[in-house]
N, C-alpha and C positions, 0 to 999 in steps of 0.2 A: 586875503583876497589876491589871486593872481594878477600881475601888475599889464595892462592890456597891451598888447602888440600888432604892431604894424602888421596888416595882410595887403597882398599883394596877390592879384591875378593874373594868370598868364594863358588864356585862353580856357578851359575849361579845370587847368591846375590851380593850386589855392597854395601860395607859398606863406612862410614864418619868418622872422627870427633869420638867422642864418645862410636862411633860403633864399630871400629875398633880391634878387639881379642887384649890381649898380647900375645897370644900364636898361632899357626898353629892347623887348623884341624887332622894332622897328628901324632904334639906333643902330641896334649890332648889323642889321639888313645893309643898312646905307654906309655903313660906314669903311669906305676904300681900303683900309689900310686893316681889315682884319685877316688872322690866319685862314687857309684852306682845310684845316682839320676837320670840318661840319661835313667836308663829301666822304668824310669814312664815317659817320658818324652813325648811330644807330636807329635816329627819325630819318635822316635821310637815304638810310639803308629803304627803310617801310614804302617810302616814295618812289623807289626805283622799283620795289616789286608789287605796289600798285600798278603802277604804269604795264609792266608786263603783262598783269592780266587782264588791265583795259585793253591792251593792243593784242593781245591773244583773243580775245572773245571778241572784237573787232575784227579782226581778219579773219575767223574762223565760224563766227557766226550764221551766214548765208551757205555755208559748204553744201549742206545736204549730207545724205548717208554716205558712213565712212569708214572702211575698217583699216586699222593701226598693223602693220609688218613689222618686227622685229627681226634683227637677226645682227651677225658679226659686222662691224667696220670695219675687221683685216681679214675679211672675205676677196679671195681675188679674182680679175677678171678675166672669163675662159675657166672656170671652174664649172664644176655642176652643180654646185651650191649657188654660185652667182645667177645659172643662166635658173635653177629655179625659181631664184627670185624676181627675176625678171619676169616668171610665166604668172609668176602669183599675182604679180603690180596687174599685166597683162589682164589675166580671166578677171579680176574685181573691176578692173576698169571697163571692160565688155558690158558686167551685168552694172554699167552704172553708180557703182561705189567709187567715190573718191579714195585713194591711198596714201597716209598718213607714217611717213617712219622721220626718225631722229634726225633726216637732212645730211647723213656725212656718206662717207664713204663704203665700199662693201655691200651686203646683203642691200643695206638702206638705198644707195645708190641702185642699185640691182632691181628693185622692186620699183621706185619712182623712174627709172626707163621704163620701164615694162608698160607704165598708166601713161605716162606721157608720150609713148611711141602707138598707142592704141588710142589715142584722144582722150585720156581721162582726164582726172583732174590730180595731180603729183601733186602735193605739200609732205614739205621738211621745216619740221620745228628741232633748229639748229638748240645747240647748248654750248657755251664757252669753256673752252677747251685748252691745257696747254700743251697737248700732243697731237692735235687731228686740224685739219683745215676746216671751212666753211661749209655751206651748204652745196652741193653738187650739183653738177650741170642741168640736171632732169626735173630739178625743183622749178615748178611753176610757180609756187605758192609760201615763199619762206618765211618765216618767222623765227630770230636769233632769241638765244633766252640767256640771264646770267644765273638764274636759277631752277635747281633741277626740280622745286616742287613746283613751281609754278608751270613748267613745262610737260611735267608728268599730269598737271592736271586737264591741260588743253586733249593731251592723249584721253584721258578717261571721260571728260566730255562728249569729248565729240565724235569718238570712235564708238562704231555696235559690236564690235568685237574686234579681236587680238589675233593676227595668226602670225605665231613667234617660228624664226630658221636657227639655226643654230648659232650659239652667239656665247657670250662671256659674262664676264661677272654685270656687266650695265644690259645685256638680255634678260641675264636671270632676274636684277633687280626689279625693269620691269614687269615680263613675267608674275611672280609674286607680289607685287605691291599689289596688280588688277586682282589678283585669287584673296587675297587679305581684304580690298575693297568690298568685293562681290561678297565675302564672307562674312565678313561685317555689316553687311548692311547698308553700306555709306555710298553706292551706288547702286542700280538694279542693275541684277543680272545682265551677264553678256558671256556668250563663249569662246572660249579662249583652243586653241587649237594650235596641235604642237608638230612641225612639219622634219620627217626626218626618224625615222622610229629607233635606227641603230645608234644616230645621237642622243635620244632623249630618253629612251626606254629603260635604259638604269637609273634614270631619275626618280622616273614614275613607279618605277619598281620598290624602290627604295622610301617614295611617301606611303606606298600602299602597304609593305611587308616591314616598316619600322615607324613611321610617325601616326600611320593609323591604326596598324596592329595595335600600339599604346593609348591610345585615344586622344594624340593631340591634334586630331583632324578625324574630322567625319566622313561618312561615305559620299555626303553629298555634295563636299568641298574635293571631293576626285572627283566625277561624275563633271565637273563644269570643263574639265582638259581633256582634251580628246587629243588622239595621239595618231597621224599618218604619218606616208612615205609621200606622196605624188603634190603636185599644185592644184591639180583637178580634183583631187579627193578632199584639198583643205580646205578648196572655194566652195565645194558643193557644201561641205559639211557645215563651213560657215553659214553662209546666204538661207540654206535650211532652218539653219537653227534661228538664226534674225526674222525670218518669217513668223516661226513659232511662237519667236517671245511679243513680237509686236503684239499679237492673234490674244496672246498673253495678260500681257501686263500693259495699263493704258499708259498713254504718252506723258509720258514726266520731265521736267528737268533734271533729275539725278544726280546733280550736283549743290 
């Protein structure tokens, strides 16, 4: 007969043997003189990106319709890359779309002038960074993140679609995470719209005449990127297509 042992409970864990603390969860709480190791620790990691997306869906909650701008942060200003982005923030903010990019500098800054010199509504959901500054001047509406899924999720929430400028490897990755989403299932549809045809066109060249030629992509996981030149042709094609899917697909949470 196994000889019986001490259990001990520590919230909904069941500890043994070995397991078993010296001490109460409540002791080590009070107790002044313990180490600071628990704030790297990995429950109170879960804590800190709790709270992120309480306070992301907190502040982002009431927004209303919104579509998400990508594009480069070493985008400069007086380029034509910039001042398009500025006309993009601009026209979405006309027809009433709040505009939603990563909070820093370049394209992102470019686009949140554009809504906030037009009266819209600018939000940047900033991300911690050891190379780039804070959220930029034109942000209305900021929200800092320490982490990048939690922050990539307030974008797919709360955005009806993506219209990406040209950008680098943190473009692309957005970019492709919403087409994998969409692909996937794991949010409804939204269209994504790629502005700039001499930058992006070997891209798109490239999924259609080698990833789908092969069959690791379907025809209909192209068909959701649509691919311009101008600000006016990306807003129309946008705002178009968000009509369509509303008309579409009934109102859901999607996440």
């Amino acid at each position: 007969m196994a000889p019986r042992r001490r259990t001990y409970r520590k919230g909904p864990v069941m500890l043994r043997g070995r397991m078993v603390p010296e001490e109460t969860t409540d002791a080590r709480l009070l107790d002044p003189a313990q180490d600071v190791d628990w704030l790297h620790s990995d429950p109170w990691r879960v804590m800190r990106i709790q709270s992120e997306f309480v306070e992301g869906f907190g502040a982002l909650a009431e927004l209303g319709p919104a579509v998400s701008v990508f594009g480069s942060a070493r985008t400069p200003q007086g380029t034509a890359e910039y001042e398009l982005g500025e006309e993009v923030g601009r026209l979405l903010a006309e027809r009433d779309y709040a505009v939603i990019t990563g909070g820093g500098p370049g394209v992102m800054e470019a686009a949140n002038k554009g809504a906030c010199e037009a009266g819209g509504r600018s939000v940047g959901l900033g991300i911690e960074l050891p190379f780039e500054q804070g959220l930029n001047q034109w942000v209305d509406l900021g929200v800092n993140f320490r982490y990048f899924f939690a922050r990539k999720t307030m974008f797919v929430k709360y955005s009806e679609g993506f219209i990406v400028l040209p950008g680098g490897f943190g473009t692309l990755d957005e970019l492709f995470e919403a087409a994998t989403l969409v692909q996937t299932k794991k949010v409804r549809s939204f269209p994504i719209v790629l502005v700039g045809r001499t930058y992006w066109e070997g891209l798109v060249t490239w999924l259609r005449t080698t990833m789908q030629a092969e069959g690791k992509i379907g025809e209909a996981d192209l068909d959701r990127i649509h691919l311009v030149d101008t600000a006016e042709e990306a807003v129309e094609l946008m705002t178009n297509a968000i009509d369509e899917l509303r008309h579409q697909v009934p109102t859901t949470d999607g996440m």
